[in-house]
Structure formats: structure tokens, C-alpha cells
VOGU-3710 file (C-alpha; in Angstrom, 3 decimals, decimal comma):
1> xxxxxxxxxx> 27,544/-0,682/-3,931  27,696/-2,137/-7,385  27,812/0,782/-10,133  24,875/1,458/-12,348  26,954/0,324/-15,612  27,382/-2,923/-13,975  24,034/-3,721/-12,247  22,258/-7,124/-13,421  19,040/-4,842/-13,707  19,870/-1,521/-14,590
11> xxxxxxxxxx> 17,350/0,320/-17,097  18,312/2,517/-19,441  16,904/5,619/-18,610  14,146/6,811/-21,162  12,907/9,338/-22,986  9,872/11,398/-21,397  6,902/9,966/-23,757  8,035/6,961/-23,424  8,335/7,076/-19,810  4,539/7,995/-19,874
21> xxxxxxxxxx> 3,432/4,957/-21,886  5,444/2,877/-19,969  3,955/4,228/-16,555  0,284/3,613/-18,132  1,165/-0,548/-18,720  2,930/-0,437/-15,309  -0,560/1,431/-13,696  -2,849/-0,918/-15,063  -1,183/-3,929/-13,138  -1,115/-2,018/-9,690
31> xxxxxxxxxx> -4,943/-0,799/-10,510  -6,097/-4,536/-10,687  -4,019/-5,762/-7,623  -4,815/-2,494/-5,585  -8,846/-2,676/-6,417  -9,289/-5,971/-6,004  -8,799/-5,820/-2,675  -11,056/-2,774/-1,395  -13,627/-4,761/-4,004  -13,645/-8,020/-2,701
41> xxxxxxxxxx> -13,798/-6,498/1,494  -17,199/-4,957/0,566  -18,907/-8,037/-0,810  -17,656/-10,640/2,864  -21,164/-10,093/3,891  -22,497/-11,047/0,682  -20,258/-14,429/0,281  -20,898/-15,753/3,553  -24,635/-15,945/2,648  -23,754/-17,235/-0,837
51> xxxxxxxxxx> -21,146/-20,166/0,766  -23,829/-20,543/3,775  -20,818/-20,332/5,870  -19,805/-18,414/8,658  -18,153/-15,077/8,843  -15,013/-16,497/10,891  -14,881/-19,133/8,186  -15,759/-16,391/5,118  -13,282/-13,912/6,426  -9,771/-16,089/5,027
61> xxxxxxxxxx> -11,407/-15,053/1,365  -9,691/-11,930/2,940  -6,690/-13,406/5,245  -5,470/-15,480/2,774  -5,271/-13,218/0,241  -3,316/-11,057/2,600  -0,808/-13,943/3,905  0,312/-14,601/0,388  0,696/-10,899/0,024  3,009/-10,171/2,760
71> xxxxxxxxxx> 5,030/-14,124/2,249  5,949/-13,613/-1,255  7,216/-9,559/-1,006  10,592/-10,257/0,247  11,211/-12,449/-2,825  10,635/-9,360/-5,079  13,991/-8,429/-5,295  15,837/-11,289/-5,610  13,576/-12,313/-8,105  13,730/-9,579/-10,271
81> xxxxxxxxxx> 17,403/-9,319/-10,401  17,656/-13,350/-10,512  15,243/-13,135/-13,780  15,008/-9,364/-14,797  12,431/-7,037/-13,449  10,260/-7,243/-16,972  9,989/-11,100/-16,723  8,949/-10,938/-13,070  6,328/-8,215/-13,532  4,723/-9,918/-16,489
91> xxxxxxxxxx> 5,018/-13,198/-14,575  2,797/-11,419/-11,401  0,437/-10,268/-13,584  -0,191/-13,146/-15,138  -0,638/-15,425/-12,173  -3,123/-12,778/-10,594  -4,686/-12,890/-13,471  -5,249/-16,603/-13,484  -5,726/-16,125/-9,796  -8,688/-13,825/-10,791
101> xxxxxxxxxx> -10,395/-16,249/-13,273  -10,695/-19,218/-10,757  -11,803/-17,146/-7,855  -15,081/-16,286/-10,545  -15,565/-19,714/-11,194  -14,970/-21,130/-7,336  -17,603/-23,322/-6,397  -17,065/-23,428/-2,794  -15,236/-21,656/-0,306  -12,444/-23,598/0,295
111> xxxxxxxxxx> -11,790/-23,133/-3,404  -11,967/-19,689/-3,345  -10,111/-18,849/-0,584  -7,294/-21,259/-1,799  -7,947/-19,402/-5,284  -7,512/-15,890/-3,776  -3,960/-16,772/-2,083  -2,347/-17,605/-5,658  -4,252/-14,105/-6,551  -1,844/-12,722/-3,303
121> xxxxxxxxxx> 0,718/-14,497/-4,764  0,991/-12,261/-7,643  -0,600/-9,529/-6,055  2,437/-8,955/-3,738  5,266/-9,017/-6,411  3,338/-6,407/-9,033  3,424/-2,838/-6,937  7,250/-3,624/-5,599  8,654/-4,313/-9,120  6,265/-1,300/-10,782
131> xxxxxxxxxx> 8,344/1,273/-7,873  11,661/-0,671/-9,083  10,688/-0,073/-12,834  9,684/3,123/-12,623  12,572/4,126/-10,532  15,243/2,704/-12,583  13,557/3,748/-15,703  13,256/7,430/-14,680  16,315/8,260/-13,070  16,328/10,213/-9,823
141> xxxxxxxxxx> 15,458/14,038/-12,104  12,258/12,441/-13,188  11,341/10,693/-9,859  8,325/12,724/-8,720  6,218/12,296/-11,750  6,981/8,461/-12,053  5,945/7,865/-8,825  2,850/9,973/-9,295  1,793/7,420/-11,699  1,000/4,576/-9,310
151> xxxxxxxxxx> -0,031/7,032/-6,371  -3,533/8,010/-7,848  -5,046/4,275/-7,704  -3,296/3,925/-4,562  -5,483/6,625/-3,370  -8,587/5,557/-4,890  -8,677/2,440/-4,635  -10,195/2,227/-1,038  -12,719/4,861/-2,348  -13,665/3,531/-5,834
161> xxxxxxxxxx> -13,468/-0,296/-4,455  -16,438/-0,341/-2,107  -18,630/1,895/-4,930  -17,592/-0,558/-7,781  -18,130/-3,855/-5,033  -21,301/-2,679/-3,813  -22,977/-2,401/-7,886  -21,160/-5,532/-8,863  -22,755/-7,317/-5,760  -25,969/-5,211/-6,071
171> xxxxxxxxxx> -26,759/-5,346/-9,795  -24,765/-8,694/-11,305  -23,438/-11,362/-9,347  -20,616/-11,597/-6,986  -18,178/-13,835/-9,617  -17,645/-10,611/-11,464  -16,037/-9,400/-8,461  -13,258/-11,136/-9,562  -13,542/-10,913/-13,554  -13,455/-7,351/-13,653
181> xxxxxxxxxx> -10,159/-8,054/-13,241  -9,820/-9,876/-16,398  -9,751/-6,851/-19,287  -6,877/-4,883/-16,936  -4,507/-7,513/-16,796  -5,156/-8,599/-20,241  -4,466/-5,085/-21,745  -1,457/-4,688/-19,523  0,013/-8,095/-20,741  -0,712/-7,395/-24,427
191> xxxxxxxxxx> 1,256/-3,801/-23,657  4,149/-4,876/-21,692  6,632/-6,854/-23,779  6,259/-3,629/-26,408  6,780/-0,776/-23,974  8,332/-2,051/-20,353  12,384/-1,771/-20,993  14,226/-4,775/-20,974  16,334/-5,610/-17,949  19,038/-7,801/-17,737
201> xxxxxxxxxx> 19,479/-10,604/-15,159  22,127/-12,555/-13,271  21,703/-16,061/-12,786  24,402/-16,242/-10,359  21,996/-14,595/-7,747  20,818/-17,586/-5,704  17,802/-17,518/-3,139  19,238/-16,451/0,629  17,535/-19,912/1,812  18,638/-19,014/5,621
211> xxxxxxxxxx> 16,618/-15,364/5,420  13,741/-16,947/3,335  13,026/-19,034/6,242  13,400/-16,286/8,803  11,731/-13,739/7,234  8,617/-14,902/4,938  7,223/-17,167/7,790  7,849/-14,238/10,278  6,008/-11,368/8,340  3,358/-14,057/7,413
221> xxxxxxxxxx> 2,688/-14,436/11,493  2,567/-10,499/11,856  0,295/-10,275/9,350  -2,140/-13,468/10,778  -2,176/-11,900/13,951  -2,963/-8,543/13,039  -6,088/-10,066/10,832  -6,865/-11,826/13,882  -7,332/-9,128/16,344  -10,719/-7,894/15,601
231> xxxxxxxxxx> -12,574/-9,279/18,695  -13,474/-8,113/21,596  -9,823/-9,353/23,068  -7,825/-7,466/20,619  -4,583/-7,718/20,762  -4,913/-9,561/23,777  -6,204/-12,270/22,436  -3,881/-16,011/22,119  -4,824/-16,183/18,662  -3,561/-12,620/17,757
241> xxxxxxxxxx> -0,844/-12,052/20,043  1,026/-15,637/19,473  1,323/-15,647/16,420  3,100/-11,773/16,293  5,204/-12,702/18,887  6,231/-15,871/16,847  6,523/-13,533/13,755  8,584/-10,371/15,619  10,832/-12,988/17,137  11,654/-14,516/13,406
251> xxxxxxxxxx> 12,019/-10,618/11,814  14,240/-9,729/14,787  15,912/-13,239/14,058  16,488/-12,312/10,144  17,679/-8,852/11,073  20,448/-10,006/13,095  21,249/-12,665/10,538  21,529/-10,155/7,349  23,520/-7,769/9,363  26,014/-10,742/9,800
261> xxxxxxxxxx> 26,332/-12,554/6,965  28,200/-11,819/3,875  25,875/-13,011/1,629  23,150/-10,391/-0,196  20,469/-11,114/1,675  16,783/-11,731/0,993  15,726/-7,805/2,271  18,645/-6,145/2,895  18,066/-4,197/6,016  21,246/-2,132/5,878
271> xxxxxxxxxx> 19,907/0,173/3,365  17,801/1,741/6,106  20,898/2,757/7,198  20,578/5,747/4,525  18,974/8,217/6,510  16,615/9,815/4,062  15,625/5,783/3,148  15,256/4,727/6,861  12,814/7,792/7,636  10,660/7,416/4,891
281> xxxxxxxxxx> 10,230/3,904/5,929  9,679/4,516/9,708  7,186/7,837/8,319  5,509/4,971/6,369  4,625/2,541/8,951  3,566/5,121/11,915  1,368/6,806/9,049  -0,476/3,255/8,825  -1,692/4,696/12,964  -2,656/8,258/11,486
291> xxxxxxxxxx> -3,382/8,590/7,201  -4,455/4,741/6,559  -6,352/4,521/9,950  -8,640/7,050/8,780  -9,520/5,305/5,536  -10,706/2,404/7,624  -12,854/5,011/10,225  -14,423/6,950/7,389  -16,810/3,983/5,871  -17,787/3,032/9,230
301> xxxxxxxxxx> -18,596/6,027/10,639  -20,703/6,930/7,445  -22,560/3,501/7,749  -22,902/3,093/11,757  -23,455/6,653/12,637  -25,191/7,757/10,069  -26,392/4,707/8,158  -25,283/5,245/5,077  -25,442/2,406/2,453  -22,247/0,981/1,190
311> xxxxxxxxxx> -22,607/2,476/-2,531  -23,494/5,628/-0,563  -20,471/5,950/1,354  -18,445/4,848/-1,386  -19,736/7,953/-3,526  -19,235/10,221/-0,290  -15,884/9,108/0,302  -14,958/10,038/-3,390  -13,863/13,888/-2,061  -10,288/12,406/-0,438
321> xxxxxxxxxx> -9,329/10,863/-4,215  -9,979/14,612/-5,588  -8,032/15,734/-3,185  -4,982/13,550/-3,888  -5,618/14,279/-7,779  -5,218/17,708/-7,199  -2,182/17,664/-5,802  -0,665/15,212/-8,560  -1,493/17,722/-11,111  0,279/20,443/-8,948
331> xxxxxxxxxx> 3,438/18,022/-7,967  4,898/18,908/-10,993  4,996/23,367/-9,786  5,318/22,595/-6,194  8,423/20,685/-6,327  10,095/23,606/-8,834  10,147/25,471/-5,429  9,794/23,621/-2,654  11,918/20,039/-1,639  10,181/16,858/-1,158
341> xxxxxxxxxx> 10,963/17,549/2,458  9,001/20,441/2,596  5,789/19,085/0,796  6,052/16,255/3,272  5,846/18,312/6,558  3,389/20,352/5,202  1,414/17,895/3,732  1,291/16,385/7,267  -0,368/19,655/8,990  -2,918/19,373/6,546
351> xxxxxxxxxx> -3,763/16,201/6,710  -3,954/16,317/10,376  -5,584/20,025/10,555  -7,914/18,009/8,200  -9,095/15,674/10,759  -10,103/17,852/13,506  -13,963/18,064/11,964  -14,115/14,654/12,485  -13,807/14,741/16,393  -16,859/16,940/16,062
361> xxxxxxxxxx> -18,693/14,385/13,916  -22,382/13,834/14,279  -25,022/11,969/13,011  -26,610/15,513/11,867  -23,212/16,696/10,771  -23,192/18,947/7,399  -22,290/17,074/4,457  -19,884/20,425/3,418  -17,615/20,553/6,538  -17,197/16,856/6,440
371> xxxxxxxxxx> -17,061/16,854/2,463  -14,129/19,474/2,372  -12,084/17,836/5,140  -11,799/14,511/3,548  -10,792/16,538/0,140  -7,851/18,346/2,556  -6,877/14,946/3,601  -6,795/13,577/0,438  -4,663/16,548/-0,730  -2,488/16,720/2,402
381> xxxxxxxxxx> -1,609/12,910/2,236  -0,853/13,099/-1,499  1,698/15,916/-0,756  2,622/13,871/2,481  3,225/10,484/0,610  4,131/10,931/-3,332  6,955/13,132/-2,451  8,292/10,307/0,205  8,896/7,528/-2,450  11,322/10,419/-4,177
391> xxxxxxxxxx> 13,153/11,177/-0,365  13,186/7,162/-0,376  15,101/6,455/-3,520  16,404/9,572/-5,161  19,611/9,221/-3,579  19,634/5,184/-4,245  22,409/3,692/-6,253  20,052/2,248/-9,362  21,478/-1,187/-8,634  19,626/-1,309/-4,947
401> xxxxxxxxxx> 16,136/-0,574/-5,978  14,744/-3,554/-5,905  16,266/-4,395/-3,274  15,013/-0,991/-1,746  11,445/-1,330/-2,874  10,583/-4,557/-1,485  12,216/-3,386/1,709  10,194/-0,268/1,282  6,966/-2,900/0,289  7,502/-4,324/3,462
411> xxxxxxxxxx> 7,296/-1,898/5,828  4,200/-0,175/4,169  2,304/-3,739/4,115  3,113/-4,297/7,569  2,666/-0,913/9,085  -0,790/-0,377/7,346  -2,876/-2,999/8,611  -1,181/-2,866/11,947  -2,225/0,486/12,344  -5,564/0,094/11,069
421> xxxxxxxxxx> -5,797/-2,701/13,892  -4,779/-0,698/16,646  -7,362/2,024/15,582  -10,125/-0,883/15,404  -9,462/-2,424/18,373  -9,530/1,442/20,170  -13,228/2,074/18,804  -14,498/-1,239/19,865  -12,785/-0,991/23,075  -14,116/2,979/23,920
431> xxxxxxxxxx> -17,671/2,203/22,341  -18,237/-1,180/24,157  -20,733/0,242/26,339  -22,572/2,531/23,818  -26,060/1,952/23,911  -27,350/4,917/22,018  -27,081/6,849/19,144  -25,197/10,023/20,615  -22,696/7,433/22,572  -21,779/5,489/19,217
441> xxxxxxxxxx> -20,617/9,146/17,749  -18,943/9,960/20,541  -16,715/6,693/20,549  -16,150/7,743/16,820  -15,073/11,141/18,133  -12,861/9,736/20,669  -11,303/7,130/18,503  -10,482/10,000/15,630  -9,102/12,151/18,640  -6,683/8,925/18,929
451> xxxxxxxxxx> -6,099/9,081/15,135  -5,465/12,962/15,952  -2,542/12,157/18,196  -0,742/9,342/16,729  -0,351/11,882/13,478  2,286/14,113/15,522  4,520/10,706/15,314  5,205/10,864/11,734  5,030/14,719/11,861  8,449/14,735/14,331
461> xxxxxxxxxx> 9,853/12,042/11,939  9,422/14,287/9,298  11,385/17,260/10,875  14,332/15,096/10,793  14,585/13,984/6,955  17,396/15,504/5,356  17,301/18,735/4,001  17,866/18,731/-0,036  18,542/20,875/-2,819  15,247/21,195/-5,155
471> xxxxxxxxxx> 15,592/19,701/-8,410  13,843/20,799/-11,467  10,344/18,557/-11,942  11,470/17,363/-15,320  15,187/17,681/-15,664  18,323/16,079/-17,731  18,028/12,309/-16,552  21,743/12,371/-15,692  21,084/15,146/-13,434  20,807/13,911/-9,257
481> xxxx> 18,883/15,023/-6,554  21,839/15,986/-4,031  21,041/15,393/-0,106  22,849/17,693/2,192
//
């Protein structure tokens, strides 16, 4: 592995208040690309009526923006250490930006779904390069409180989306949707060339053409057929299951092909050879079956059970972010005596301990119980999550994290949606038949019962990460986190 001295994008590591401001500029670019999307899902209804066209047809305002999400993450890295992670960052921002001021003035559909992909576009790049930023910026001492920094609107942004959709759509008009947007990425462009560190670059990196055509076109065909199993077919269905098996084939194509060539390639794949690296990963995408499932079950069991409005369930959902705030301002104790490891497993139990009201769930169900288990969850994935980005790259040579986080980027983009799919296509498939009110909650309870099992995956995963030394929360930067 190249050495940190002689990395084309090392950072200098930084002192601590200016690791803060720097984390502020970096969290205002992932809080506009991580809104948008819970903002825009909530107002589908409201554009096909606008567009007068169908929902099939209204839906790629959705699809597309995820295509040019998952197609343009494996470019991360080489991009940032091709131009220099600063340049690249400011460069995503910038096109989401002017992403987000043509979607508001779109005047048909077509326009605005074609509108929303260059919005994906520089979506994608901005949360990989803010986790290679922060990471090289912060050293592996300081990891844990970096990280926490992009965590919290990672959190709430499925919970404060659908509240701030549902007033935009229900009080204004649905182009502000989009130029809410404007002010973040504004302020966080104005910031940036002041207080992001510079990075060098090395032109000599060229584009792994081979991989780019393996891999982009076969993670865009997972991700196509995972948005396109929502019917009644599932998974089952020639649309859905086509285009994935097109799309593994490619991956499994580009897999073999970087573990051959001598080249760097696009996503290096060998670094999930690191153990603690590989687990988090494989933790990451089984938790898109268990922790993001449930953000996806919540909303519609608040609206379909117990017909809540949107802006209603947005408000109730609002416990879960509290909960993962919570445990951000405790990080900083809990990891002076006990390892990332440790906060992991046990932030596991909770969360799935946390879920077990749900299989109860009613339409008359107290607000209280089901109040105070989505704050545990909240609290038990923060503990379960922020402490796996610093098992994922604190023992990472500097010069492979961005490499490492658009590998990382990768997994998480897939593995989320995927699970959320399987977990959809389970509650349409057990509540077919329901007819009544008592039969729709009880496909909710069985489908949450589902959710219930698949958590003991990522739970066993987690026994096996490496046991390590604790480090001190805020320590000398040139101080490492050791891994037995």
C-alpha cells in the first residue's frame, strides 16, 4: 500500500476546531443530497396529478434519480485522487445544485425526471468523498466524532423529509421541493474553498475503462430491478428479475476482473479482504433487511393501519432521530470504555429488542409503547452504525480511503434498497388477501416478525469483527486504533 507521505490525496491531519468547521461545510452538502430524497418520495402522489401522468410514468422522478446515484459512485475514488478530493466535492455540490434549480423550474415530466438524474449525478459523489474527507482529515484517534458528523442527517433525513415534503406540498407549491435545496448548497460552496483542506492529485491516475464498463452498468441494473419490484410479481417479475441478473452477472464479471489485473481498479474489491473492512460492509448490506427495512414499514404502517396523514407520521416518526442524537452526544464517553465492537453488538440487541412492540402493533396501539421503541431503535442503530464507519477505516492506510469509501458507498446503496424491497414485496405478498382492518395489522405484524429475524444476520456478523484495543475519543492524531 502506498505510504501516507506519498499518497496523491493525503490530508494533513487538523487541528480539533478546525476539524469541527470543516465537518459543518462537509454536513451541509450530505444534508441537501440526503433530504432531497426522503422530500421528493412524499410529494410522487402530488406530481403525478400536477404532470397528469401516470404513477408508472411519475415514479422515474424517483428511479432516475436513483440510477445516476448508484452509476456514478464507483467513479468517486478515482476521481478524487485523479483531481483531489476538495475539487471533486465542490464539483458534486455544485452540479446538484444546478440539478436542484432546473428540477424547480421543469415544465414537464420528461424534463424533470431527466433534471433529477444530473441531481443523482452529484448526489452520488458528495456523501463518499465527505467519509474520505473526514477520514483523512481526522486521522484514525479522531474517527468516531468525524463520522458522527454526517450520521445525524443520515438518521433524520427519512424522518424530517416526509414532515418538510408534506408542508412544502401542502402550504407552497411543489417547485420548492427542489429549491429548498438552493440556500444549503450555496452556503456550503461559499464555505468550502476557506475551510475543506487542500488535497493533492495525480494526473497519472487514468479511468480503469475495462471495470467502468463492468461495474457502473452492472450496479445500475441491480438498482433498476430492485425499483422495479414493487408489484404484485415481485421479484418474480421479467422486468425486475432481468435486469439483476444482467447486473449480478456484470458485478461478478468486474470482481473477477479487478482481482486479476494489475491495474488499480475502478472499486478495488481486495480491500474487503481486511477483515474488520469486509464485515462492516457485509453488516451494512444485511442491515438494509433489518435497520433500513423498518424505516420504510414505519410510515406505512402509521398511514394504512392507522391512517395517519403524511405530516402526521412524519412528526410521529421524529422519536427514532432523538434516539440516534442521543447516542451521538454519548459516543464521545461510551467509546472511552467500550470498543466500537462492543457498541456495535450491543447496539444491535437494542435495536432488535426495540422492534418486538411492533409485532404487537394495532390500530388502537398506545402512542407511548410505540413512541419509546422507535426512540430505542433510533438509539440502538446509532450505536450499531456510527461506530461501524470507525471498525471500517480506522485501520485503513490514509492513501485507500477513497478508494475504501466508495467501496463502502457501494455496498450501503445497494444493500439498502434491496432490503427495503424484499421487506415490501413480503407485506404485499402476506397481506394480499386482507380484507379488513384487523387482517391489514396483522400482515404488518407478520412482516415486522420477518424484519425481527433477518436482524440476527447482522447480529452473528457482528460477533466476528475483530476485537480492538479502545482508543481515547479525542486523542494525539498520530495515535492508531490497533486491531488484535
Amino acid at each position: 500500500m502506498t505510504s501516507t507521505a506519498t499518497s496523491p490525496v493525503a490530508t494533513e491531519l487538523i487541528p480539533d476546531r478546525r476539524l469541527t468547521l470543516l465537518s459543518v461545510v462537509l454536513l451541509l452538502g450530505a444534508i441537501a443530497s440526503i433530504l432531497d430524497t426522503t422530500i421528493v418520495n412524499v410529494a410522487l402522489d402530488h406530481l403525478h396529478v400536477v404532470f397528469h401522468a401516470s404513477v408508472a410514468d411519475t415514479q422515474w422522478v424517483s428511479t432516475g434519480y436513483l440510477l445516476a446515484l448508484a452509476g456514478v459512485i464507483p467513479l468517486t475514488g478515482w476521481a478524487s485522487e485523479r483531481f483531489g478530493s476538495k475539487q471533486v466535492w465542490m464539483t458534486a455540490v455544485a452540479l446538484f445544485l444546478v440539478g436542484s434549480i432546473l428540477c424547480g423550474f421543469a415544465w414537464n415530466l420528461p424534463s424533470l425526471i431527466g433534471f433529477r438524474v444530473l441531481q443523482g449525478l452529484g448526489g452520488g459523489m458528495i456523501l463518499p468523498i465527505t467519509i474520505s474527507i473526514l477520514t483523512q482529515a481526522a486521522g484514525p484517534a479522531r474517527l468516531s466524532r468525524a463520522m458522527a458528523a454526517i450520521a445525524l442527517p443520515g438518521q433524520l433525513g427519512p424522518i424530517l423529509g416526509p414532515v418538510i415534503g408534506g408542508a412544502i406540498v401542502d402550504s407552497i407549491n411543489w417547485n420548492w421541493l427542489f429549491f429548498v435545496n438552493v440556500p444549503i448548497c450555496l452556503a456550503a460552496l461559499v464555505l468550502a474553498p476557506k475551510l475543506l483542506p487542500a488535497s493533492t492529485h495525480d494526473r497519472s491516475k487514468r479511468l480503469d475503462v475495462a471495470g467502468f464498463a463492468l461495474l457502473t452498468p452492472g450496479l445500475v441494473g441491480i438498482a433498476y430491478g430492485i425499483s422495479q419490484a414493487v408489484g404484485s410479481d415481485g421479484f418474480g417479475a421479467l422486468r425486475a428479475w432481468l435486469p439483476l441478473a444482467a447486473g449480478a452477472v456484470l458485478v461478478a464479471g468486474f470482481v473477477l476482473y479487478s482481482l486479476r489485473t494489475r491495474r488499480v481498479p475502478l472499486l478495488d474489491v481486495r480491500l474487503f479482504a481486511n477483515r474488520s473492512f469486509g464485515l462492516a460492509g457485509a453488516i451494512t448490506f444485511v442491515g438494509g433487511f433489518s435497520m433500513f427495512a423498518v424505516t420504510f414499514l414505519l410510515p406505512l404502517f402509521y398511514q394504512v393501519v392507522r391512517g395517519d396523514s403524511a405530516l402526521v407520521t412524519g412528526l410521529l416518526l421524529i422519536p427514532q432521530g432523538v434516539g440516534t442524537v442521543t447516542f451521538i452526544l454519548l459516543q464521545q464517553r461510551l467509546l472511552k470504555h467500550f470498543s466500537a465492537r462492543t457498541l456495535i453488538i450491543v447496539g444491535l440487541v437494542i435495536t432488535t429488542l426495540a422492534s418486538i412492540p411492533f409485532l404487537f402493533a394495532a390500530p388502537t396501539s398506545g402512542d407511548v409503547m410505540l413512541l419509546a421503541a422507535q426512540y430505542l431503535r433510533g438509539f440502538g442503530s446509532g450505536m450499531s452504525l456510527i461506530p461501524m464507519s470507525v471498525i471500517a477505516f480506522g485501520s485503513m492506510a490514509r492513501s485507500d480511503v477513497p478508494r475504501g469509501s466508495a467501496a463502502f458507498s457501494v455496498v450501503q446503496r445497494v444493500g439498502a434498497p434491496f432490503g427495503v424491497t424484499v421487506i415490501a414485496v413480503l407485506l404485499e405478498s402476506i397481506g394480499a388477501h386482507a380484507t379488513t382492518g384487523a387482517q391489514v395489522a396483522s400482515s404488518f405484524d407478520a412482516t415486522f416478525g420477518w424484519v425481527l429475524v433477518f436482524s440476527a444476520v447482522p447480529l452473528l456478523l457482528a460477533l466476528l469483527l475483530p476485537r480492538a484495543r479502545r482508543a481515547p475519543a479525542v486523542a494525539a492524531p498520530a495515535e492508531p486504533v490497533v486491531v488484535d
